[in-house]
N, C-alpha and C positions, 0 to 999 in steps of 0.2 A: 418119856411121859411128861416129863418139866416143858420139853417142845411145845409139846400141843398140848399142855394147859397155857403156857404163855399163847399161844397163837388164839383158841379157845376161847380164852379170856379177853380177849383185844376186842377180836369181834363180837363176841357179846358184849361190851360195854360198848361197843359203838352201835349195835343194833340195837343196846336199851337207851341210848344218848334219843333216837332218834323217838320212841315209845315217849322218851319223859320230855322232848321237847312238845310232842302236841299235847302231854297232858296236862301240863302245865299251861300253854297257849289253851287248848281249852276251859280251865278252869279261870284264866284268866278273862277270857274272851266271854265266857256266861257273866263273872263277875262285870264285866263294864257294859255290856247291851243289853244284859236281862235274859233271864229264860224264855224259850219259846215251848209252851207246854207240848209234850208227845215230841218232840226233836232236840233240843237242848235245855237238861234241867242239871242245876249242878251237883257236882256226888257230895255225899255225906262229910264226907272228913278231908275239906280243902289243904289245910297244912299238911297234911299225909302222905296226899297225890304230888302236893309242892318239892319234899322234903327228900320224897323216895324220887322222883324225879330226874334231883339233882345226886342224893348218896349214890344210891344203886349202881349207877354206871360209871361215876368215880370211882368205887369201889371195886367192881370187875375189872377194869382197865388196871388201877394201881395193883391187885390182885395177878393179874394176868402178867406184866412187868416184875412184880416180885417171885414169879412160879421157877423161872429158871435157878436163882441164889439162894434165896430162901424160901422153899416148898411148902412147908409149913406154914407159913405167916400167909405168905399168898394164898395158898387152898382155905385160910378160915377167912379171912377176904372175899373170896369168890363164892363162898358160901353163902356170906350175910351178904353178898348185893343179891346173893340167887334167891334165900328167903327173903328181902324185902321188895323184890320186884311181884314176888308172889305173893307176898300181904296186900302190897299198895293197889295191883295192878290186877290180878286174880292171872289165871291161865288160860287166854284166849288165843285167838290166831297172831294177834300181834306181837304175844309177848313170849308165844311158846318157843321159839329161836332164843331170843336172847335169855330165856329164865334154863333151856336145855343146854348152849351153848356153859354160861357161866357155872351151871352145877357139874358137868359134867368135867369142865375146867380143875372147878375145886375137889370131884373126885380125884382126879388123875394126880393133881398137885402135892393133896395129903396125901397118895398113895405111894408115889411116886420117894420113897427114903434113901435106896441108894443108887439105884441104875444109873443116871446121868451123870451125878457129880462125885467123888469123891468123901463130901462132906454131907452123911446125912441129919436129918434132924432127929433120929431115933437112937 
């Protein structure tokens, strides 16, 4: 179970890396050339989109690398990148992979107590 939430976790921060690079180049790119009404208007809460952007998939990745050692600490990691890609980001087609990837990650991770290693967190 620690396996594939590490593996899990990997990919979904590298599938949300790739989510919070255009959102952020969008949010930026409205900011410098202006809105074009009905095709690019910018969202509500600029820092937000900026902020979760860059946590989120930090977060899965460090999350996904800590699932093998310590299960625990990683699985609440993979959690809060998985809730904040879902606040920032909502659940569409782009972001259903990496918000399903990293939850399902930090399922496996918290669940995960003794089977793989020796030392659980329980």
């Amino acid at each position: 179970m620690r396996n594939a939430a590490l593996v899990l976790g990997i990919i979904g921060g590298i599938v949300g890396m790739l989510v919070g690079f255009f959102s952020y180049g969008y949010t930026s790119a409205v900011e410098r050339f202006g809105e074009i009404e009905g095709l690019a208007e910018q969202v509500a809460n600029v820092e937000l989109i900026r902020v979760s952007s860059f946590l989120s998939p930090l977060l899965a990745i460090a999350g996904g690398a800590m699932a093998k050692v310590r299960a625990l600490l990683g699985g609440v990691l993979l959690l809060a990148s998985t809730a904040g890609m879902y606040y920032a980001f909502g659940f569409n087609v782009f972001t259903m992979f990496p918000i399903g990837f990293c939850g399902l990650a930090g399922v496996l991770a918290v669940a995960a107590g003794k089977p793989d290693e020796p030392k659980s967190h329980f």
